[in-house]
C-alpha positions as a Markdown table, in Angstrom:
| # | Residue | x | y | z |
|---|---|---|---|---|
| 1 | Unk | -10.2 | -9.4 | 15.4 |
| 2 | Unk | -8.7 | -6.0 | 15.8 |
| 3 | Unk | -9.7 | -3.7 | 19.1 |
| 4 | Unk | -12.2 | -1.1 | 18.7 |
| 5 | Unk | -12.1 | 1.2 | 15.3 |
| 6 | Unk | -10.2 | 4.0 | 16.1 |
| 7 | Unk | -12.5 | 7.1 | 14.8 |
| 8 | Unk | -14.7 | 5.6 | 12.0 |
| 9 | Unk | -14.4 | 7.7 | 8.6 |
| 10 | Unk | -12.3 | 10.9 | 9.6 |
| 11 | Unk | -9.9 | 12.4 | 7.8 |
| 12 | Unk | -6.4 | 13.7 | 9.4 |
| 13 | Unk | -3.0 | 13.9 | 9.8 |
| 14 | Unk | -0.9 | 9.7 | 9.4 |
| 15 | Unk | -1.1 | 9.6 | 13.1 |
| 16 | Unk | -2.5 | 11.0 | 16.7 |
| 17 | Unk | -2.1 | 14.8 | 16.9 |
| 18 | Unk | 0.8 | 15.9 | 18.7 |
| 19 | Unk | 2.9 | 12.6 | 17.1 |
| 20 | Unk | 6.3 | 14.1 | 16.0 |
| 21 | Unk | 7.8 | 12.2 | 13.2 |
| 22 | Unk | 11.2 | 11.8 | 11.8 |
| 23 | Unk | 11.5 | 13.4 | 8.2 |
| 24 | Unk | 11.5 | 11.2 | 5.3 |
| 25 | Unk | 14.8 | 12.4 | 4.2 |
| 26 | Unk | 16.3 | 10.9 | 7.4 |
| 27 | Unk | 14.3 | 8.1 | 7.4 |
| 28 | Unk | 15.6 | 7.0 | 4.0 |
| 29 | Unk | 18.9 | 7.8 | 3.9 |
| 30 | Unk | 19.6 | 5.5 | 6.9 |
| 31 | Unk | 18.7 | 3.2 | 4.8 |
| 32 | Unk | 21.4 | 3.8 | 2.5 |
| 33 | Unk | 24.5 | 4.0 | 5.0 |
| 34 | Unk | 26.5 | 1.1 | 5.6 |
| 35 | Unk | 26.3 | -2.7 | 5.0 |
| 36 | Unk | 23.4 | -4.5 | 4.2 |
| 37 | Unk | 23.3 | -7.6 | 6.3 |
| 38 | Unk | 21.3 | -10.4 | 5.8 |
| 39 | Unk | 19.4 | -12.6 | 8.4 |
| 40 | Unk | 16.8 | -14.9 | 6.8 |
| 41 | Unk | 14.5 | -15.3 | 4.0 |
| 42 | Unk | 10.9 | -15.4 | 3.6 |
| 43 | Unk | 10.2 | -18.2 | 1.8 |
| 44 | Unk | 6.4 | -17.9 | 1.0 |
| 45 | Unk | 7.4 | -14.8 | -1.2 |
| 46 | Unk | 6.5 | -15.2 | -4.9 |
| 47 | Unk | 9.8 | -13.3 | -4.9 |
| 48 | Unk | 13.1 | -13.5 | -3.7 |
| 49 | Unk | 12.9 | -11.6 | 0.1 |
| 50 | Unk | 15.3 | -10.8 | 2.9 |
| 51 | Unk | 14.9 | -9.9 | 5.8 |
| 52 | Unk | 18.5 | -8.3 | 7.5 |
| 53 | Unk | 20.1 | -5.1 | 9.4 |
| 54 | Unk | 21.2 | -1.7 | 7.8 |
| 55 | Unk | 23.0 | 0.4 | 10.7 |
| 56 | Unk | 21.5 | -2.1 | 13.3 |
| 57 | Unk | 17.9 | -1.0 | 11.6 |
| 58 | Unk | 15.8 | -4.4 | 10.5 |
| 59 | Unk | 15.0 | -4.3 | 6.7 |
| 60 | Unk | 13.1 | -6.1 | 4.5 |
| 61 | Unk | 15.6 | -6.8 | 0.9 |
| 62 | Unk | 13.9 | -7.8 | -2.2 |
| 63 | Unk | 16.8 | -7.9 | -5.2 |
| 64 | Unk | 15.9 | -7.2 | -9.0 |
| 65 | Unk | 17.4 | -10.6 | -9.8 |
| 66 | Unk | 15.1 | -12.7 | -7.3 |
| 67 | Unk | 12.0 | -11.1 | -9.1 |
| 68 | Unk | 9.5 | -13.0 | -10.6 |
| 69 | Unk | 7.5 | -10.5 | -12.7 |
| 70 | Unk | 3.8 | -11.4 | -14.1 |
| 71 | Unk | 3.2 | -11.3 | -17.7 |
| 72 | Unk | 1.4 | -7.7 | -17.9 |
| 73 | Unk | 4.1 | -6.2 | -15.7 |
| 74 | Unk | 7.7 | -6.0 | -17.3 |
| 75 | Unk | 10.7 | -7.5 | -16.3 |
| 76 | Unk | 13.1 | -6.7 | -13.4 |
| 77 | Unk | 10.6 | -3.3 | -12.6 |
| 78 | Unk | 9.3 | -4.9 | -9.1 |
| 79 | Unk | 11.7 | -3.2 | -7.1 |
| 80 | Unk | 11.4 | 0.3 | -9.0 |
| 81 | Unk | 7.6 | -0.2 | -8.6 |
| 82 | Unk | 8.1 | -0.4 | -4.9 |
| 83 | Unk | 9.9 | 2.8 | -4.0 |
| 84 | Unk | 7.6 | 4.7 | -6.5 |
| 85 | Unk | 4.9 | 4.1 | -4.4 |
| 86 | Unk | 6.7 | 4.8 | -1.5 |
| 87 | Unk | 7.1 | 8.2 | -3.5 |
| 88 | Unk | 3.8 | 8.7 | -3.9 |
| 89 | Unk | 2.8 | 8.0 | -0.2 |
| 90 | Unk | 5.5 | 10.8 | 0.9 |
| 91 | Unk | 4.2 | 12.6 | -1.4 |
| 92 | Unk | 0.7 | 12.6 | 0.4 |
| 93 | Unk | 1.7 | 13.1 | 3.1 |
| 94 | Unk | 0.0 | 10.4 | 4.8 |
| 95 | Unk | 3.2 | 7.9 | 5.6 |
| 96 | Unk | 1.0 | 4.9 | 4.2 |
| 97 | Unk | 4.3 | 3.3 | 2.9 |
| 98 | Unk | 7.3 | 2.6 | 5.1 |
| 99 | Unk | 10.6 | 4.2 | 4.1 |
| 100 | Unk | 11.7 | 2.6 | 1.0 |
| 101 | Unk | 15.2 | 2.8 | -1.3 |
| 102 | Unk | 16.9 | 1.5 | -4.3 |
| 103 | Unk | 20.3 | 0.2 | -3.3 |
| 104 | Unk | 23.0 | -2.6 | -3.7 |
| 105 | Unk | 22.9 | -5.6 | -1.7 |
| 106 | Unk | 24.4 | -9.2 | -1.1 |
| 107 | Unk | 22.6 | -10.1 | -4.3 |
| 108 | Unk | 22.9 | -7.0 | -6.1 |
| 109 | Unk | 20.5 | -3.6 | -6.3 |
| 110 | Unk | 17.0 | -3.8 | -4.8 |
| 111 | Unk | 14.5 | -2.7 | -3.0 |
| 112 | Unk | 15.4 | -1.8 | 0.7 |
| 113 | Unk | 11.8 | -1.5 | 3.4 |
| 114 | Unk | 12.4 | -0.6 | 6.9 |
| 115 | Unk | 10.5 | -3.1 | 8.8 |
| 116 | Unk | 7.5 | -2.6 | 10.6 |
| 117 | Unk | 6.4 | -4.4 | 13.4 |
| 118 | Unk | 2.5 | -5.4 | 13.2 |
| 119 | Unk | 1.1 | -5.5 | 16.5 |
| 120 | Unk | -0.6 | -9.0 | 16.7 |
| 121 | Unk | -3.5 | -8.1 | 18.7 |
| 122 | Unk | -4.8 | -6.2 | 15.8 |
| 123 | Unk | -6.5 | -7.1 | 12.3 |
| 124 | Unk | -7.3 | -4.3 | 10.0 |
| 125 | Unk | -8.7 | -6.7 | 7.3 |
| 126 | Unk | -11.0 | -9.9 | 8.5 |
| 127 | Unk | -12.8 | -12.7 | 7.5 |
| 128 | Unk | -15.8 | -13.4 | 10.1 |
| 129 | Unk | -19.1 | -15.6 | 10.1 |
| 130 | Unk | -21.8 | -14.4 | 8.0 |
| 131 | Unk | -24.1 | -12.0 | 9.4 |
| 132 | Unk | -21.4 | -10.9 | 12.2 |
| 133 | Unk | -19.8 | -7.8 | 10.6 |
| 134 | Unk | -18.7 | -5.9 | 13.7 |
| 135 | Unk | -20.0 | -2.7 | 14.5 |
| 136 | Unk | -17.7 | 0.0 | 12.9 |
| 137 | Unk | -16.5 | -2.2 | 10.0 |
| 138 | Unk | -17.7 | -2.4 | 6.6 |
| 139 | Unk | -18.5 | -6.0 | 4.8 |
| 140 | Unk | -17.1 | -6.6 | 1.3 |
| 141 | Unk | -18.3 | -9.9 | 0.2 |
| 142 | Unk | -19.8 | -13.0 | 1.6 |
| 143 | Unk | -18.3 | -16.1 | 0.8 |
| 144 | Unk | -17.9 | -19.9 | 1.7 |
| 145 | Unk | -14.2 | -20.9 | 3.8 |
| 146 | Unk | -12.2 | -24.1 | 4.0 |
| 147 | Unk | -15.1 | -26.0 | 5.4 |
| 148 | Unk | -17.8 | -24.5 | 3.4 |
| 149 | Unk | -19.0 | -22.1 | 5.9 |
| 150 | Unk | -20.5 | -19.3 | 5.1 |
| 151 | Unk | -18.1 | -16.4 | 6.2 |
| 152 | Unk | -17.7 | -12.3 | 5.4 |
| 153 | Unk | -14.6 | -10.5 | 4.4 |
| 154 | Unk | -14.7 | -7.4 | 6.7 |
| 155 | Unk | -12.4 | -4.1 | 7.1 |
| 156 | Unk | -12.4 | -1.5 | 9.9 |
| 157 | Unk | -13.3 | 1.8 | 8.9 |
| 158 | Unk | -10.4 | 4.2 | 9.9 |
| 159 | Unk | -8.9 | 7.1 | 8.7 |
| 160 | Unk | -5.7 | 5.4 | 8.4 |
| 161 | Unk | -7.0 | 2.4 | 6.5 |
| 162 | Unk | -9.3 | 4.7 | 4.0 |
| 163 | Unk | -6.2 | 6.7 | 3.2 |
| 164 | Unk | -4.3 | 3.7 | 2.0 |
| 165 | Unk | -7.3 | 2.9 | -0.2 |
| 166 | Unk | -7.0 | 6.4 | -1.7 |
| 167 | Unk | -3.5 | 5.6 | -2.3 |
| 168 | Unk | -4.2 | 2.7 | -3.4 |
| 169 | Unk | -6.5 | 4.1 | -6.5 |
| 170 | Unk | -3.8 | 5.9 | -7.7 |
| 171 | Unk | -0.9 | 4.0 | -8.1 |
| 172 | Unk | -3.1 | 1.3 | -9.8 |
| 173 | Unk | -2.5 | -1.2 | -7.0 |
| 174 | Unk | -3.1 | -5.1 | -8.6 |
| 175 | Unk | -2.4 | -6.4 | -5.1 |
| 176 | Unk | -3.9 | -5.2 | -1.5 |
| 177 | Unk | -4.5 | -8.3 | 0.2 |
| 178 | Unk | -4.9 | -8.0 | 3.9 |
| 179 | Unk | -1.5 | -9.5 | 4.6 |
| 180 | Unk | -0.2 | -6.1 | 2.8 |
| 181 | Unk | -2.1 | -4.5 | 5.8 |
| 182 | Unk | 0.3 | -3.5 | 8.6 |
| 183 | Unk | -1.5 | -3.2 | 12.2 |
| 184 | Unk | 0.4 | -0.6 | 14.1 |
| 185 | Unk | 0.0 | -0.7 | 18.2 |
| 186 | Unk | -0.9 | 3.0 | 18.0 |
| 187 | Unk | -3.7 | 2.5 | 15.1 |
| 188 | Unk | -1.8 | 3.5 | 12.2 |
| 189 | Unk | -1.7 | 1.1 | 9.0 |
| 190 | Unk | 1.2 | 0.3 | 6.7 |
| 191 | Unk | 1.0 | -0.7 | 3.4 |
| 192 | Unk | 3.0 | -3.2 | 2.1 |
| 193 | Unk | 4.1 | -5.2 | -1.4 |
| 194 | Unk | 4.0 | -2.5 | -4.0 |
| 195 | Unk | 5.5 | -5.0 | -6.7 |
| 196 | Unk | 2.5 | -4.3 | -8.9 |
| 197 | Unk | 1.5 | -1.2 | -9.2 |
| 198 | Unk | 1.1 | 1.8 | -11.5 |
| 199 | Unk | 0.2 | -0.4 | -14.6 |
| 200 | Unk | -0.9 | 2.2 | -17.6 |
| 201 | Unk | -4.2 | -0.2 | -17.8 |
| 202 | Unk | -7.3 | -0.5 | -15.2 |
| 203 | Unk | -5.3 | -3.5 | -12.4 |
| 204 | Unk | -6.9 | -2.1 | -9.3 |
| 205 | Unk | -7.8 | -5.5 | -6.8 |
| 206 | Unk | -7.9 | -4.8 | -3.4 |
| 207 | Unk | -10.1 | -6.3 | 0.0 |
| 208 | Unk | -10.5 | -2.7 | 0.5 |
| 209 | Unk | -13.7 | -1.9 | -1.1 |
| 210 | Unk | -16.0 | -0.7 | 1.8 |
| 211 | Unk | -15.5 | 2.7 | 0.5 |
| 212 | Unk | -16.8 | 2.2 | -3.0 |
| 213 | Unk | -19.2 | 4.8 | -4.1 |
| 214 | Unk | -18.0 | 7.8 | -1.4 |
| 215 | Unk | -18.1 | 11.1 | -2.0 |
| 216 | Unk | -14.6 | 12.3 | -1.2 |
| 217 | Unk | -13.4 | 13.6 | 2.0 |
| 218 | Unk | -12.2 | 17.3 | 1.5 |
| 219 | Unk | -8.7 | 16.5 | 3.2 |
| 220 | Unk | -8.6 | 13.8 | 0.1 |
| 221 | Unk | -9.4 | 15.9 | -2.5 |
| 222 | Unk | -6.8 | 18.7 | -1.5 |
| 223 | Unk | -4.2 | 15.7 | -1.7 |
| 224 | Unk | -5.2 | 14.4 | -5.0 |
| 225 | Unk | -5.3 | 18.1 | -6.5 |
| 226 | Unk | -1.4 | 18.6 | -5.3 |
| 227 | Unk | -0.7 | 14.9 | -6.5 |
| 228 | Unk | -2.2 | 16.0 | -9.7 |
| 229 | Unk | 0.2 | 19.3 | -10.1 |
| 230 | Unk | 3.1 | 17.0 | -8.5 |
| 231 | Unk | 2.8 | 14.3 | -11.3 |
| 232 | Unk | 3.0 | 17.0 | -13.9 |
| 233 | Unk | 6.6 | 18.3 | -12.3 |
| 234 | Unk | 9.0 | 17.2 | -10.4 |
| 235 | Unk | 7.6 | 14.0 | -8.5 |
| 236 | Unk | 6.8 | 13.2 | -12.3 |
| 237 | Unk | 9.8 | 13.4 | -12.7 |
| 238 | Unk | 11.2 | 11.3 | -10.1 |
| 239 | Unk | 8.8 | 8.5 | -10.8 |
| 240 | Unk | 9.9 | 8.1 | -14.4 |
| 241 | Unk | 13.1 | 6.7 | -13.1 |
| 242 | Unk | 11.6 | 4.0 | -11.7 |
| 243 | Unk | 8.6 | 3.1 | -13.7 |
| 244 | Unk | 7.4 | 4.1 | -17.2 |
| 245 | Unk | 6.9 | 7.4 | -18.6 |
| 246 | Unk | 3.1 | 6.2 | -19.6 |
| 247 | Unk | 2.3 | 5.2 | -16.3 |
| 248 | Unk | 3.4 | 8.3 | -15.1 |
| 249 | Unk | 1.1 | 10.0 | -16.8 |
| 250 | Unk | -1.6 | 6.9 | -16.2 |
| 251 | Unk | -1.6 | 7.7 | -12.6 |
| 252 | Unk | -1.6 | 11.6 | -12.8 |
| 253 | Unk | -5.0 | 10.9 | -15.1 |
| 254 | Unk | -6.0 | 8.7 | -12.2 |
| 255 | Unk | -6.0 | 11.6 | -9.5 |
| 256 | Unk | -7.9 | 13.6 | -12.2 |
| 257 | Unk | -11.0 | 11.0 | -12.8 |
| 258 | Unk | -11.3 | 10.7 | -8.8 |
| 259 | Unk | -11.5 | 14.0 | -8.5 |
| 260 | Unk | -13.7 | 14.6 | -11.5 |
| 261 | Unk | -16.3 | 11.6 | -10.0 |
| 262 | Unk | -16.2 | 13.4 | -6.6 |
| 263 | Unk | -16.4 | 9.7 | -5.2 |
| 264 | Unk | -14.4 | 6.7 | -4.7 |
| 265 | Unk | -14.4 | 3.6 | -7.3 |
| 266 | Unk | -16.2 | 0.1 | -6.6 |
| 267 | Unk | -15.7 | -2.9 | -8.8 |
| 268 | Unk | -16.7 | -3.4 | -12.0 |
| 269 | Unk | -15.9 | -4.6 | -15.3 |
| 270 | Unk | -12.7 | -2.6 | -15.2 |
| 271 | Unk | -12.3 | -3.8 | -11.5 |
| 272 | Unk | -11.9 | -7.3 | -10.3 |
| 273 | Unk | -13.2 | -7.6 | -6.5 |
| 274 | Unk | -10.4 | -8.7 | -4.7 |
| 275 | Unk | -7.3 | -10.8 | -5.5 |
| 276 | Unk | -7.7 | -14.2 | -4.3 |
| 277 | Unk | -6.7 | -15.4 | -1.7 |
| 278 | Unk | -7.4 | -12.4 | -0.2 |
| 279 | Unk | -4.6 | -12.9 | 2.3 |
């Protein structure tokens, strides 16, 4: 179980006041300097994924030709998939998504993630008994565990956390399980494992549903009106290199229904509850 919730349901900048953070142009293009060298693999991953040093920097590598793509998504687009919601996040302005590049490695092009160390004291995303939802979290479905207990699925409500969810929305996210949740030692969350996202049709399935039915925080709707105008120009653009021109314009549409609802979504025919299992 994570520490206290760090301010329940505000609004602000990706991390504490005062924070001073290196500019995504930086960030990114260290990515792309020198050798990409491999350490290990994680072999859970449904796809092929490295874990290795660019510049003395740890990565995570996931080539095109390690992909295994599902049947609604199209082929060898993972990767592409990845650093367009990485776009997006910069976009925002909210840093949900670590630094993230296209670029060759031992086993050809990929995606290239700087790695984020999760601080293991923490848990953004839970699963506790039933009828023990912790103050400051919301509940998001009961259900039975391993031993037919009856246990909760539970998330903290943070700023940082409620942001990703926003994101989340938008690029049509088919995957947020709470192992895609990073737990940063100063409260900020990462999102990880943007393989399947940005899909033309309804995909959203996420553990992060506390928020359904919201009205929109102002601080939100100025960043969905600018990712609106943006998906129209030039970060429309951009993402059209690296997934579809319809989904493009799927997730511009997107910002424009949340803003024209005024709230965020909860599931429903067009939204399964949460991929399973949910980490």
């Amino acid at each position: 179980m994570s520490p206290e919730p760090h301010e329940p349901g505000e609004a602000g900048g990706p991390h504490e006041p005062g924070d001073v953070r290196e500019p995504d142009e930086q960030r990114t293009a260290r990515l792309l300097e020198g050798e990409l060298r491999l350490q290990g693999r994680v072999m859970p991953a449904s796809n092929a994924t490295f874990v290795g040093e660019v510049a003395g920097a740890r990565v995570v590598y996931k080539p095109v030709r390690g992909e295994r793509p599902l049947w609604d998504f199209p082929d060898h687009t993972l990767a592409g998939r990845e650093v367009a919601t990485y776009e997006l996040s910069v976009a925002t302005g909210w840093d949900v998504v670590p630094p993230t590049v296209l670029r060759d490695g031992p086993h050809g092009p990929g995606m290239v993630q700087a790695w984020q160390e999760s601080d293991p004291e923490q848990s953004a995303v839970d699963v506790v008994r039933a009828g023990e939802v912790p103050a400051g979290w919301h509940h998001v479905f009961d259900g039975l565990d391993a031993a037919d207990e009856p246990v909760a699925l539970v998330h903290e409500d943070t700023s940082a956390l409620r942001r990703m969810a926003v994101l989340d929305v938008v690029a049509n996210n088919a995957d947020r399980k709470g192992g895609h949740v990073l737990e940063m030692a100063d409260g900020h969350r990462y999102g990880v494992d943007h393989g399947l996202t940005f899909h033309e049709e309804p995909k959203l399935r996420t553990v992060l549903w506390g928020w359904a039915g919201e009205a929109l925080l102002p601080d939100e709707v100025a960043v969905l009106e600018r990712l609106e105008a943006d998906l129209g120009g030039e970060l429309g653009e951009r993402l059209r290199r690296l997934v579809t021109p319809l989904e493009v314009v799927a997730a511009r549409a997107r910002c424009r229904a949340l803003l024209d609802d005024g709230h965020l979504p909860g599931p429903g025919e067009d939204w399964p509850v949460i991929p399973w299992p949910p980490f």
